[in-house]
C-alpha positions as a Markdown table, in Angstrom:
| # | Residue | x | y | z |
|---|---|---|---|---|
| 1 | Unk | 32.8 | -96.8 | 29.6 |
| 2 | Unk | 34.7 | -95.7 | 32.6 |
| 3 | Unk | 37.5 | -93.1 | 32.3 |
| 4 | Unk | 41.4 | -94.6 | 33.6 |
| 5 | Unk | 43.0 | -92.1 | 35.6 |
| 6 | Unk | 46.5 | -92.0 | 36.7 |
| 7 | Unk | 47.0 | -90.9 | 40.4 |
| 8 | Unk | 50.5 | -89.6 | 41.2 |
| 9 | Unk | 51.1 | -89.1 | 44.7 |
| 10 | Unk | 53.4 | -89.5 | 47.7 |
| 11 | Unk | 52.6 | -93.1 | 48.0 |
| 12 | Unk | 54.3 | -93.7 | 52.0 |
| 13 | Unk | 52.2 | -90.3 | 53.0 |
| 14 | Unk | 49.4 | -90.1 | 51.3 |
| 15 | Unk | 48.4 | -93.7 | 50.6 |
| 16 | Unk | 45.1 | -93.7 | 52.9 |
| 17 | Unk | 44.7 | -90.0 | 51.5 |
| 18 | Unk | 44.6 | -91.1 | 47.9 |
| 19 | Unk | 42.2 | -94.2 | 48.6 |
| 20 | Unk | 39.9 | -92.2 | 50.0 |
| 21 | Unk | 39.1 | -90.6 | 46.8 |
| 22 | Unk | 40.1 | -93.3 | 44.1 |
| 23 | Unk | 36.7 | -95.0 | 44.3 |
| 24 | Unk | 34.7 | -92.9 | 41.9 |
| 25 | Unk | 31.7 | -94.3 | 40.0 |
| 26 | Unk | 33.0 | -94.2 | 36.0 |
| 27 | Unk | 36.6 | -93.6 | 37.3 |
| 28 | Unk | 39.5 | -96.6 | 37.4 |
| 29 | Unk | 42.0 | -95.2 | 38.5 |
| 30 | Unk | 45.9 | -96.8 | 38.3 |
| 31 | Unk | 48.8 | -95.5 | 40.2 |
| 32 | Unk | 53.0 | -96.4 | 39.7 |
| 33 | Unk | 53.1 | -97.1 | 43.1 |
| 34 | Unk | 50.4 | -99.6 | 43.1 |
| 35 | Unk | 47.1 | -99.7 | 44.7 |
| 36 | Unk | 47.1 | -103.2 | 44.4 |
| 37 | Unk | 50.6 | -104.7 | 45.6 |
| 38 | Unk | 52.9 | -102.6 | 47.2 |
| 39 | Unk | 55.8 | -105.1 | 46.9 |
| 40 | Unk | 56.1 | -104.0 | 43.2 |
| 41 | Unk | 56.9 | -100.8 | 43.8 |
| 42 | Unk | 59.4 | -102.0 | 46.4 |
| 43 | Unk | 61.1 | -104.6 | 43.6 |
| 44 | Unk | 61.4 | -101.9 | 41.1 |
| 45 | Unk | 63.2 | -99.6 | 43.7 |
| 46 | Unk | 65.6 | -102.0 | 43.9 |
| 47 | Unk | 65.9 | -102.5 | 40.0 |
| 48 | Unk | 66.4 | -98.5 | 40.0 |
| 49 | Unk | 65.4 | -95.8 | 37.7 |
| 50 | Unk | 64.5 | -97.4 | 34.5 |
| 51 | Unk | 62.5 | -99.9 | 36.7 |
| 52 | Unk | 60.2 | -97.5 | 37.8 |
| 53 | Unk | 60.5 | -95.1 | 35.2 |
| 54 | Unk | 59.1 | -98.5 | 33.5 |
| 55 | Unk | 56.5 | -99.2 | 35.8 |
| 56 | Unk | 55.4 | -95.1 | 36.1 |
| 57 | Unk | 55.1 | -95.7 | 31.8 |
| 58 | Unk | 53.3 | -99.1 | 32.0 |
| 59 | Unk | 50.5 | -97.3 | 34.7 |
| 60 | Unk | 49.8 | -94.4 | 31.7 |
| 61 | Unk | 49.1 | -96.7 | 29.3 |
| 62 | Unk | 45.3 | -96.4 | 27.9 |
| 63 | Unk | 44.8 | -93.3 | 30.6 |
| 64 | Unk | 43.5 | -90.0 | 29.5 |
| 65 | Unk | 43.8 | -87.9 | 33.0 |
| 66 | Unk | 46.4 | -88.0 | 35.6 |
| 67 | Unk | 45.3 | -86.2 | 38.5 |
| 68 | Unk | 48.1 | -85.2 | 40.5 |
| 69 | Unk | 47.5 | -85.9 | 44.1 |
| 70 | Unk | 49.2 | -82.9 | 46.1 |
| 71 | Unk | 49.8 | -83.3 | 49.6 |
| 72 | Unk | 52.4 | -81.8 | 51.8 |
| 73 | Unk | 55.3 | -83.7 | 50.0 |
| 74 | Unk | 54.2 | -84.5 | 46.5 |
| 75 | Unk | 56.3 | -81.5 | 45.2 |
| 76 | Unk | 59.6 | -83.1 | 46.6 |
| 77 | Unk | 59.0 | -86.4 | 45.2 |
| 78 | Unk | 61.8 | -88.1 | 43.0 |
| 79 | Unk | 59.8 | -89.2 | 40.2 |
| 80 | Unk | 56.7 | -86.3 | 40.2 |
| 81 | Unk | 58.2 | -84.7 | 37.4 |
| 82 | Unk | 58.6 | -87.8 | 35.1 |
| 83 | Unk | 55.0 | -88.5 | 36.0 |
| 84 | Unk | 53.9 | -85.2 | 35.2 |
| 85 | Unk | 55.9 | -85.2 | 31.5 |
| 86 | Unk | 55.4 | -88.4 | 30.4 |
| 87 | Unk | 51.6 | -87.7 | 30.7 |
| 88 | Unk | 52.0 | -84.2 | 29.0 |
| 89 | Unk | 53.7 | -86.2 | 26.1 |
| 90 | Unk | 51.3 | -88.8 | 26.1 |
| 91 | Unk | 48.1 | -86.0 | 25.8 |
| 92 | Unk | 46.6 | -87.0 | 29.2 |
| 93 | Unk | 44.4 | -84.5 | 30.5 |
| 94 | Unk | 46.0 | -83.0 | 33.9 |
| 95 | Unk | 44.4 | -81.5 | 37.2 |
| 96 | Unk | 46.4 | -80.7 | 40.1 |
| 97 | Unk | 43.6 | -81.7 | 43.3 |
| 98 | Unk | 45.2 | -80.6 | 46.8 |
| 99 | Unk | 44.5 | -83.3 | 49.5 |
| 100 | Unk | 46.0 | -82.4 | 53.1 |
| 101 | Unk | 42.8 | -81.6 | 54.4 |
| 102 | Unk | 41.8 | -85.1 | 53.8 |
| 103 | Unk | 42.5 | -87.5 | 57.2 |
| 104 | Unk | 45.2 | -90.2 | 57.3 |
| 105 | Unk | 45.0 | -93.9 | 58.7 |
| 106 | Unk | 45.3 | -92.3 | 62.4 |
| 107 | Unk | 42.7 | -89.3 | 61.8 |
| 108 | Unk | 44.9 | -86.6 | 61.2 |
| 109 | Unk | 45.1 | -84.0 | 58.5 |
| 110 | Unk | 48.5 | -82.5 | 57.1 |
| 111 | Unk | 49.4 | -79.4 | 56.3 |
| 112 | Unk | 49.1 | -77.9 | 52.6 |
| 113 | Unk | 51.6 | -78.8 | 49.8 |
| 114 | Unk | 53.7 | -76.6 | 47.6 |
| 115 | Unk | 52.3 | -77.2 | 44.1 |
| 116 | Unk | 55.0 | -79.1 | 41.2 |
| 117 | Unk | 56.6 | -76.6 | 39.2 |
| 118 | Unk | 55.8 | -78.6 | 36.3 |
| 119 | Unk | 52.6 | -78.4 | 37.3 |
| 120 | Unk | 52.4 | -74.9 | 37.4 |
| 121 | Unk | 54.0 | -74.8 | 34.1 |
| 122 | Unk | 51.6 | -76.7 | 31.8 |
| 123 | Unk | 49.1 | -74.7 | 33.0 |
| 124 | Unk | 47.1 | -77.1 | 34.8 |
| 125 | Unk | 44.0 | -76.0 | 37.2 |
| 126 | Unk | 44.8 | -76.9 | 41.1 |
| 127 | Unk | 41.7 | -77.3 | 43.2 |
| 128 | Unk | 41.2 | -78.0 | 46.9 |
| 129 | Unk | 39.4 | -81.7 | 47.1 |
| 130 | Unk | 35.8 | -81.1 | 47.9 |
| 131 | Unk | 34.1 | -83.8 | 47.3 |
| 132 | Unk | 33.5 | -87.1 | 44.8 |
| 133 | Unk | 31.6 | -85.3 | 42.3 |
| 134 | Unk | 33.6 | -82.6 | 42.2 |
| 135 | Unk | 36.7 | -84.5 | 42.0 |
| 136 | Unk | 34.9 | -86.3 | 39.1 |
| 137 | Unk | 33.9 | -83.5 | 37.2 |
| 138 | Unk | 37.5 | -81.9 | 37.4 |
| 139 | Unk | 38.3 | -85.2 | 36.0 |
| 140 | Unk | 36.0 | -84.7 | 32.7 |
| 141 | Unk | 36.9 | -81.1 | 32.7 |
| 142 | Unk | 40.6 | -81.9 | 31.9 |
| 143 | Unk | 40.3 | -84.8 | 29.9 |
| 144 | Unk | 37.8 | -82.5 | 27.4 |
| 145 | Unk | 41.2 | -79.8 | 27.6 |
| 146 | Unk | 43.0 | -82.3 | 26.2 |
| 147 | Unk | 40.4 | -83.3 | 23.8 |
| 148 | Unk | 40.3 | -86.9 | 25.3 |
């Protein structure tokens, strides 16, 4: 059976980033700000915060990772934290996986991220992207921490 994973990320900067790594064999991965219709996200920002607060809850359900996508703005965004604690409550695994190296839609990498303090917090592992079976076995290595 394939594992859901919840990507949070910086959806306007690291869009291109993020699908570059979603598409793992055994791995379906869901996102807030969606992979699959942008113009959800941008109806919910007009509903406000318990619209997306809403949407970011709807995303977690029947996930057992969220793999927090860190680029060079991640840290700064509005709802990271929310992300981050609604899947500590829920017992998702967690792995921070830093992604500035990887290209953008134009070919251009970004510069490295500050890691979410909540992040830091609940202890969770950071590592630089590599590759997809890394990425993939940081994925089983934190939903096993979690007992998932």
């Amino acid at each position: 059976m394939a594992r859901r994973v919840f990507f949070s990320f910086h959806y306007q900067r690291d869009i291109w980033r993020v699908n570059q790594i979603r598409n793992i064999g055994e791995i379906v991965g869901t996102a807030a700000v969606g992979f699959h219709d942008a113009s959800l996200w941008e109806e919910a920002k007009k509903k406000g915060d318990t619209a997306i607060k809403k949407m970011i809850d709807d995303a977690l359900l029947n996930t057992s990772v969220t793999v927090v996508c860190i680029g060079a703005a991640s840290a700064g965004r509005k709802y990271i934290d929310y992300e981050i604690s609604q899947s500590i409550a829920r017992g998702n695994g967690i792995v921070g996986i830093q992604i500035h190296e990887l290209k953008d839609r134009l070919g251009n990498t970004d510069l490295a991220g500050a890691t979410p303090a909540l992040l830091t917090r609940a202890g969770a592992p950071v590592y630089k992207y590599a590759d997809h079976a890394r990425l993939a076995a940081r994925i089983e290595e934190a939903a096993k921490r979690a007992g998932r």
